[in-house]
C-alpha positions as CSV (number, residue, x, y, z in Angstrom):
1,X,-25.3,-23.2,15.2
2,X,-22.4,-20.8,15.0
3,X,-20.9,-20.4,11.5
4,X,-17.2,-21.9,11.6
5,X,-15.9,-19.9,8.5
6,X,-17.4,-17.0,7.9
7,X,-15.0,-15.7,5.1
8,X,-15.5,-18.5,2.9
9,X,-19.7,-18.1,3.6
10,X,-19.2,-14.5,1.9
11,X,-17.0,-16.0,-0.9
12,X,-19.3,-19.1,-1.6
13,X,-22.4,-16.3,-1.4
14,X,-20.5,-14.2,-4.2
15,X,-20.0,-17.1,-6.1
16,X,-23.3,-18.6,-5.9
17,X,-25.0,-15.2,-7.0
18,X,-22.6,-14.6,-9.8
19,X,-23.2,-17.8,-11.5
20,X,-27.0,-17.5,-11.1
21,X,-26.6,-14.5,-12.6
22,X,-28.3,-12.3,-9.9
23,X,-28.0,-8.6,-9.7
24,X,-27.1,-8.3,-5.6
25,X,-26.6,-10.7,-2.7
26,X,-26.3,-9.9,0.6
27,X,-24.0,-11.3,3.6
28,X,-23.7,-10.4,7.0
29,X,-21.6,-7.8,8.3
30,X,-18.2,-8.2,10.1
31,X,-15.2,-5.6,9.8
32,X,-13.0,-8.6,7.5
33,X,-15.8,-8.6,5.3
34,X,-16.0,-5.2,4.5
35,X,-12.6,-4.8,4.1
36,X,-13.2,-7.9,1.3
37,X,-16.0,-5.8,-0.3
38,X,-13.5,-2.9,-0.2
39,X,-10.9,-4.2,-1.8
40,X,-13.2,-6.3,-4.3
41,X,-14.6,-2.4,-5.2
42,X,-11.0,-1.3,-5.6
43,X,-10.2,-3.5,-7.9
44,X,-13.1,-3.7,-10.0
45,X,-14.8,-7.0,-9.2
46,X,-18.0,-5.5,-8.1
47,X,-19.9,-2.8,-8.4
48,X,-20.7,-1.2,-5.6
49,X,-21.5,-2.6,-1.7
50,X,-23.2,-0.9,1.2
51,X,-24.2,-1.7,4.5
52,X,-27.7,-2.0,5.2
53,X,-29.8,-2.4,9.0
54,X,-32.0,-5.0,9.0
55,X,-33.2,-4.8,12.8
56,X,-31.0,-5.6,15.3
57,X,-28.3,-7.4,12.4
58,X,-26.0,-5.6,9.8
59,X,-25.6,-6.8,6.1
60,X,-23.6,-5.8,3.2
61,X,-25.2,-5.6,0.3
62,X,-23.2,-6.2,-2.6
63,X,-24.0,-5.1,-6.5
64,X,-22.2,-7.8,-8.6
65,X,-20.8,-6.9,-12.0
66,X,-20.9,-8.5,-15.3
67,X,-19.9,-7.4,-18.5
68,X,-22.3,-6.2,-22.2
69,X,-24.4,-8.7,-21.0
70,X,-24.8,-11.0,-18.1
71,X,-23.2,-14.1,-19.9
72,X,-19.6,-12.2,-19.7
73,X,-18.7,-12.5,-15.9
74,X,-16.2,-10.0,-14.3
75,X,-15.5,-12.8,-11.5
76,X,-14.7,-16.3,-13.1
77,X,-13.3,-17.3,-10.2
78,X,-12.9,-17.3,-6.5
79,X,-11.1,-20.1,-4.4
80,X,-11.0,-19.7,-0.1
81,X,-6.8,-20.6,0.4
82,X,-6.4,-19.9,3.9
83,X,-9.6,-22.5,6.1
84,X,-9.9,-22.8,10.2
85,X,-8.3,-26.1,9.8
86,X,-5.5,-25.1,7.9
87,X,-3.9,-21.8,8.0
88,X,-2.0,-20.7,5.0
89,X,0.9,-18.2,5.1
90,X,3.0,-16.5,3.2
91,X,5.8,-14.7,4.0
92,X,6.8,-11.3,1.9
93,X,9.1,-12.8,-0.4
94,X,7.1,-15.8,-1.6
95,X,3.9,-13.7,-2.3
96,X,1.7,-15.7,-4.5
97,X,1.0,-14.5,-7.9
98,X,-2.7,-15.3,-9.1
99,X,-2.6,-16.4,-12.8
100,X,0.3,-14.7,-13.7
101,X,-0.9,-11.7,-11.9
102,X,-4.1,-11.2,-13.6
103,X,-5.9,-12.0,-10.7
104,X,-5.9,-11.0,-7.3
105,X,-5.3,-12.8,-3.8
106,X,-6.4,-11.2,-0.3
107,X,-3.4,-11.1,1.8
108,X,-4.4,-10.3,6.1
109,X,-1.1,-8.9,7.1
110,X,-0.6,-6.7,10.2
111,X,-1.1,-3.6,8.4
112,X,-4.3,-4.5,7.4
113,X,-6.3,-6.5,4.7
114,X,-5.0,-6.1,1.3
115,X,-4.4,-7.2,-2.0
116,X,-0.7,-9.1,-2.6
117,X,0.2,-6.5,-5.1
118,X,-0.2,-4.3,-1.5
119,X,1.3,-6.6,0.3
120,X,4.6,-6.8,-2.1
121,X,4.7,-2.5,-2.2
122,X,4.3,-2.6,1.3
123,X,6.5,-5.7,2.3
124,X,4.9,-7.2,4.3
125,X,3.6,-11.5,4.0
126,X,0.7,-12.9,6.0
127,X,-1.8,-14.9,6.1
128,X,-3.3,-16.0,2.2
129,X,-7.6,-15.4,2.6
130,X,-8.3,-16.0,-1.0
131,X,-7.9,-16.4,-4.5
132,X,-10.2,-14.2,-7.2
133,X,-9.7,-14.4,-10.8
């Protein structure tokens, strides 16, 4: 059966791995997704991601980080905004600000995927992906 949001599998994947306190997880390939895992890198939220050939499939394998010990998670949050049944947008004047601006949403504009702090500098709106905190 073909997957109907494949964005929120990767984000619910992170999730799940974080708060079981594993060391990688991996999730299939697609160009949005690495550009996720890119800007997650970027802005400190992981460790490191690479993508690996298993066979005729690609995956990204993705090295979560924590902090001293496992118990202190970099990620305390992530939250899909933007689902197949409901599109969210936001144009470039009502960016959103994620808690203040500690944390970070994924803007897809037409200039590419990018943080909203991007997306502000750039000015440019489009449509909200997610919420990380």
């Amino acid at each position: 059966m073909a997957m109907s949001d494949p964005i929120a599998d990767m984000l619910t994947r992170i999730r799940n791995a974080n708060t079981a306190k594993h060391d990688t997880v991996d999730v299939p390939a697609s160009k949005m997704k690495l550009a996720i895992a890119k800007i997650l890198l970027d802005e400190g939220y992981i460790a490191k991601y690479e993508v690996v050939e298993d066979g005729a499939f690609q995956n990204i394998h993705i090295t979560l980080k924590y902090g001293k010990d496992k118990n202190e998670k970099i990620i305390s949050g992530i939250k899909r905004i933007s689902k197949p049944g409901l599109r969210v947008y936001a144009g470039k004047e009502d960016m959103p600000k994620v808690l203040g601006g500690l944390g970070i949403a994924i803007v897809s504009t037409n200039k590419g995927i990018m943080t909203d702090k991007q997306a502000r500098k750039e000015n440019v709106g489009g449509e909200i992906l997610a919420y990380i905190w």
